[in-house]
C-alpha positions as CSV (number, residue, x, y, z in Angstrom):
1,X,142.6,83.3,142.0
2,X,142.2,84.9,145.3
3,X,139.9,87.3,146.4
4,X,139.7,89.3,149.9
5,X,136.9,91.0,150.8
6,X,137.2,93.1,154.6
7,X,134.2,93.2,156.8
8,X,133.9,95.7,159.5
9,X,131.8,97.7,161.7
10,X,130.1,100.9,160.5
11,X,131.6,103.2,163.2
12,X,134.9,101.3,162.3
13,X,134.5,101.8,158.6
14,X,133.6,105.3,159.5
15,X,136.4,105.8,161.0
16,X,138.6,104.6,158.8
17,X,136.7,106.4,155.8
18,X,137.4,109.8,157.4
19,X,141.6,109.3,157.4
20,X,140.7,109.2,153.6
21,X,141.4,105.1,153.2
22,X,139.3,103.4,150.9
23,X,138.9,99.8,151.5
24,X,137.9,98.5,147.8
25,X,141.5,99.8,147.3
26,X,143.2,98.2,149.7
27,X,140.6,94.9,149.5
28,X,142.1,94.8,145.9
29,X,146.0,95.1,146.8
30,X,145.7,92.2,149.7
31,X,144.2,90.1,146.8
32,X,147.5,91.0,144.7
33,X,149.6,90.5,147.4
34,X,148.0,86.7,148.3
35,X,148.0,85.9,145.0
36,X,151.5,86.9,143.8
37,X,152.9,85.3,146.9
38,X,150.2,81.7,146.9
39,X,149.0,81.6,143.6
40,X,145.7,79.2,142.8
41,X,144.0,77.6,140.1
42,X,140.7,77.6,142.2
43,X,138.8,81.0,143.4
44,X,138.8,81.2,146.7
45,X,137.2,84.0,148.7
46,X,138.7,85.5,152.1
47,X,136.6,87.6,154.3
48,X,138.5,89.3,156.9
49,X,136.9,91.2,160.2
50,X,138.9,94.2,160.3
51,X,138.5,96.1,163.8
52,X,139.2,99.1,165.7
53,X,140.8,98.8,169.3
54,X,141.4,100.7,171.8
55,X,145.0,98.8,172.7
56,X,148.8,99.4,172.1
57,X,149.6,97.2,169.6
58,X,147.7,95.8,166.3
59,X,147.1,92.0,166.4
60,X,145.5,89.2,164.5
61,X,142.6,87.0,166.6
62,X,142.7,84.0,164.7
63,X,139.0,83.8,163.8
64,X,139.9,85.9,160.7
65,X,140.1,89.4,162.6
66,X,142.8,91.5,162.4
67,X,142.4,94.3,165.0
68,X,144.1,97.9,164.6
69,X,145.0,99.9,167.2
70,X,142.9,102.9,167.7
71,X,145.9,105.4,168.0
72,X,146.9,105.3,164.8
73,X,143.9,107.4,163.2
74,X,144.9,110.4,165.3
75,X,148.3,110.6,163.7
76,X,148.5,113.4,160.9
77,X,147.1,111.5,157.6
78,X,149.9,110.9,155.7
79,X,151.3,109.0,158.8
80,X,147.7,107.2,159.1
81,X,148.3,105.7,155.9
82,X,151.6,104.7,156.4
83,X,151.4,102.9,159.8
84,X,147.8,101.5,159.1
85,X,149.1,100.1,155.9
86,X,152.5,98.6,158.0
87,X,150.3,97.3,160.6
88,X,147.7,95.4,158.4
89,X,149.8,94.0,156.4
90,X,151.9,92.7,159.5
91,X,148.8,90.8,160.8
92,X,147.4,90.1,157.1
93,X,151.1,88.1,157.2
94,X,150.0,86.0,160.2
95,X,146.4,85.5,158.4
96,X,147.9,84.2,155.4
97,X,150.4,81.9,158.0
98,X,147.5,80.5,160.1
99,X,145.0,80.2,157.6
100,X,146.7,79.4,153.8
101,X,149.7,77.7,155.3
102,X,148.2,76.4,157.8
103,X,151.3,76.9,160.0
104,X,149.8,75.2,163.9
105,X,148.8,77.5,166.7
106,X,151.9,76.0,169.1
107,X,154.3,78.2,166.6
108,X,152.8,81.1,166.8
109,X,154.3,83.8,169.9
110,X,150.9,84.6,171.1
111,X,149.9,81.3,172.1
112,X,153.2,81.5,175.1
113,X,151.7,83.1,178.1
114,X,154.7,84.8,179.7
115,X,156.2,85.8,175.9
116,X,160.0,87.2,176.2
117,X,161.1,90.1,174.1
118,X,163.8,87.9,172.8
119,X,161.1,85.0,171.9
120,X,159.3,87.2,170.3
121,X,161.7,88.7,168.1
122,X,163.3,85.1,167.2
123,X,160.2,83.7,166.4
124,X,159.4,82.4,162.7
125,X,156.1,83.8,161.8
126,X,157.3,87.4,164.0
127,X,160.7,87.5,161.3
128,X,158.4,86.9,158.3
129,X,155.1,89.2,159.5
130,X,158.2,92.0,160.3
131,X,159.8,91.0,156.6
132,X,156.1,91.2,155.1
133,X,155.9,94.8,156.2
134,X,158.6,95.8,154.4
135,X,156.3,95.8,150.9
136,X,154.6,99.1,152.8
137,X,156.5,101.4,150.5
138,X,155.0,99.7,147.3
139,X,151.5,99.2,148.7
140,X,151.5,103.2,149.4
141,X,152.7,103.4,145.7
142,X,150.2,101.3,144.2
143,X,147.4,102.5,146.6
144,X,147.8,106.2,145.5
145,X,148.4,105.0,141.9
146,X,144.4,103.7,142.1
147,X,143.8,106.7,143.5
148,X,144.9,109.1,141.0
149,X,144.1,106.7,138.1
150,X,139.8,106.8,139.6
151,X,139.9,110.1,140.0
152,X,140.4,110.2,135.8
153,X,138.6,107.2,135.1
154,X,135.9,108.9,137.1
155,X,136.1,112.3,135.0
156,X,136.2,110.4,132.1
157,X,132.8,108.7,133.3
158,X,131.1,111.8,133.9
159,X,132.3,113.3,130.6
160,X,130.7,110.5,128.9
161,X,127.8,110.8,130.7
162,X,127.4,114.1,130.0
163,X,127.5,113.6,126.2
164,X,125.1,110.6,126.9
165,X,122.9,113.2,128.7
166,X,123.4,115.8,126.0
167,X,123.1,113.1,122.9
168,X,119.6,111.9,124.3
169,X,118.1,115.1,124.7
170,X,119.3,116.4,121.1
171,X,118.0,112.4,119.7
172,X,114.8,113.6,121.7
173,X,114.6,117.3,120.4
174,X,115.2,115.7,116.8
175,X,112.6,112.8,117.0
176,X,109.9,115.5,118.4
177,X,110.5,117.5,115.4
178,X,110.2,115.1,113.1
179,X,107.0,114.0,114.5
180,X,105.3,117.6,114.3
181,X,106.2,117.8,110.9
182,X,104.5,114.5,110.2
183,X,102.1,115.8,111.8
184,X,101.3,118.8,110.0
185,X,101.4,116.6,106.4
């Protein structure tokens, strides 16, 4: 089993937090995703640096950090989602290349310093990172799935908590009773 676990900064996580993305949610679906695609015997944890850019495009560093471009959370917030989701799991592809399948540095496009558009486009780990975004769809799916299913899980807590309250003070109310009429025998 697989775990990943996204580290960022607080003004990052802020920002991110006020386009309405939760990243426990999203943690949990990159976990599903690695695991359906490399499944393991052993637990292994990933922590992955996610930050905010002010750049043109999204990209993945290599130490574990997979930067997003800064433009994205000005987009209306349906389109946040759905471009933020595209482009993380884009460079989430090129973690899982570099750092699960150990695919060498040399085959990656970023490592060429004059990079052609057709090189690009051709390359290996570019085809599978543009494949891997295709899954967007489904991650939005399952992503709003968690959502709606908290938000009941949630009500359901609060109910219960309520009763809890409610049960405790009657159990209270009860147990004073009975000790003033003790009391008075």
């Amino acid at each position: 089993m697989q775990f990943i676990k996204i580290r960022c900064d607080k003004k990052d996580k802020k920002t991110i937090e006020n386009c309405n993305i939760n990243l426990q949610y999203i943690e949990s679906l990159l976990s599903c995703v690695l695991n359906s695609i490399r499944p393991k015997r052993t637990t292994n944890y990933h922590i992955l640096r996610l930050r905010i850019i002010k750049d043109e495009c999204s990209q993945y560093t290599f130490n574990n950090a997979i930067c997003i471009r800064k433009d994205i959370f000005e987009m209306s917030e349906h389109q946040v989602m759905k471009v933020f989701v595209e482009d993380l799991l884009h460079e989430f592809c090129h973690y899982i290349q570099y750092v699960v399948d150990d695919v060498p540095f040399k085959e990656f496009a970023s490592d060429i310093k004059n990079v052609t558009k057709k090189y690009y486009w051709n390359n290996k780990t570019e085809v599978q990172a543009r494949n891997f975004e295709k899954m967007m769809p489904a991650i939005i799916g399952l992503y709003n799935g968690m959502r709606k299913n908290m938000r009941y899980y949630k009500s359901l807590k609060n109910e219960t908590k309520k009763e809890g309250k409610a049960a405790k003070r009657n159990k209270r109310r009860t147990h004073s009773k009975i000790k003033r009429r003790n009391q008075k025998i």
